[in-house]
C-alpha positions as CSV (number, residue, x, y, z in Angstrom):
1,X,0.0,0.0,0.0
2,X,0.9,3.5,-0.1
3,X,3.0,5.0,2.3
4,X,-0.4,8.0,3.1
5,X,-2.1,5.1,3.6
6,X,-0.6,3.6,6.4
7,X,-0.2,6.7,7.7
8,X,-3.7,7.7,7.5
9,X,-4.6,4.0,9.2
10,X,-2.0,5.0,12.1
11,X,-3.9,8.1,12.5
12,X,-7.5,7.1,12.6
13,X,-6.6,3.9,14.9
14,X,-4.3,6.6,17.5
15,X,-7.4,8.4,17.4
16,X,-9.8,6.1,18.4
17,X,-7.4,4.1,20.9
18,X,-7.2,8.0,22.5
19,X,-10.8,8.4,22.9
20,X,-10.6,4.2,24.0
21,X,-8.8,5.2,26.7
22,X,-10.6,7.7,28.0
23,X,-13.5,6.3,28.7
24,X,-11.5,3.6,30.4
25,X,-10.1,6.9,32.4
26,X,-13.7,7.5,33.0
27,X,-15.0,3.9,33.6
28,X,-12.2,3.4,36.4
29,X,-13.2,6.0,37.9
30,X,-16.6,5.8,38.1
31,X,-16.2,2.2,39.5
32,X,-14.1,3.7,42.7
33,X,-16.4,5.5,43.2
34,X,-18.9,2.6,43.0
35,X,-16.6,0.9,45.5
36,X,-16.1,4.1,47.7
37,X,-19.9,4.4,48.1
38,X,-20.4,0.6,48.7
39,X,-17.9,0.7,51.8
40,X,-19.6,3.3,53.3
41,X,-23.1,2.6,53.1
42,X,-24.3,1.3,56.6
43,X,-27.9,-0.2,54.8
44,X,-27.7,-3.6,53.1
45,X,-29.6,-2.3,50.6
46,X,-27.6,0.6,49.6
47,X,-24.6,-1.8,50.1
48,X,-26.3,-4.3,47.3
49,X,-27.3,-1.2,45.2
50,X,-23.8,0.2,44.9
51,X,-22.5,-3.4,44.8
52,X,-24.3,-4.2,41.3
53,X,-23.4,-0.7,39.8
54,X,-19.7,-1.7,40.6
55,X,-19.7,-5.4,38.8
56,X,-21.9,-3.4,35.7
57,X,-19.4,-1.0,35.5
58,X,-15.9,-3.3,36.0
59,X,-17.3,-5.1,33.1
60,X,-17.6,-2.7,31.0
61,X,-13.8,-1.9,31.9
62,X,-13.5,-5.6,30.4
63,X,-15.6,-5.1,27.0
64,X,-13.0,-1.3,27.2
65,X,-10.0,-3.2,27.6
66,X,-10.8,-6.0,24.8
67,X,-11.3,-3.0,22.6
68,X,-8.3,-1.1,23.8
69,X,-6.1,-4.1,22.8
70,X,-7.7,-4.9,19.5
71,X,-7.1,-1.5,18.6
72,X,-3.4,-2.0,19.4
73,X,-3.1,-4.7,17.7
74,X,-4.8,-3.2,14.5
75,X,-2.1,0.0,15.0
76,X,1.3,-2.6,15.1
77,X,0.1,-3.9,12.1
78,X,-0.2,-1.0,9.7
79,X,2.8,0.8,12.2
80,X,4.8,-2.4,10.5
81,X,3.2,-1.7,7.0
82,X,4.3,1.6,7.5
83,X,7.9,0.6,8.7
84,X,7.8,-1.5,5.6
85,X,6.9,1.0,2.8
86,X,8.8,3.5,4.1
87,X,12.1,1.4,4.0
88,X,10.7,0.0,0.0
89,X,10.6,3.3,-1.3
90,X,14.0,4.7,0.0
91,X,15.5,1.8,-1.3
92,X,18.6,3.0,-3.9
93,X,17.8,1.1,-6.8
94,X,21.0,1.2,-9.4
């Protein structure tokens, strides 16, 4: 492929594994806080409540991460491609 190409691919994919972790940033937080509120509740129920929100939100992190490290693997590939192309075309051909 063309060497714009792969750069273009290594552009959109740092750009999405930005915003990828991000919401991990955000995720992470929002389950400490989960947890924070869980070991302070004195009533079972609030205990249960904050419980729940904790496990919904650590798997999210999960279905984050699996995405985070397909992304990473998608932006070594063309980062490789890239490597590739670039070393092709300055090539001295005599």
């Amino acid at each position: 492929m063309n060497l714009a190409y792969e750069a273009a691919y290594m552009f959109i994919y740092a750009k999405k594994l930005q915003r990828v972790a991000d919401k991990l940033k955000s995720l992470s937080k929002d389950a400490q806080h989960h947890l924070l509120k869980h070991n302070t509740a004195q009533n079972p129920k609030d205990k249960e409540k904050h419980k729940n929100k904790h496990q919904k939100t650590t798997q999210k992190i999960q279905d984050v991460i699996k995405r985070h490290n397909e992304l990473l693997a998608k932006l070594h590939h063309h980062q490789l491609l890239f490597a590739s192309t670039l070393q092709h075309e300055h090539k001295i051909k005599v």
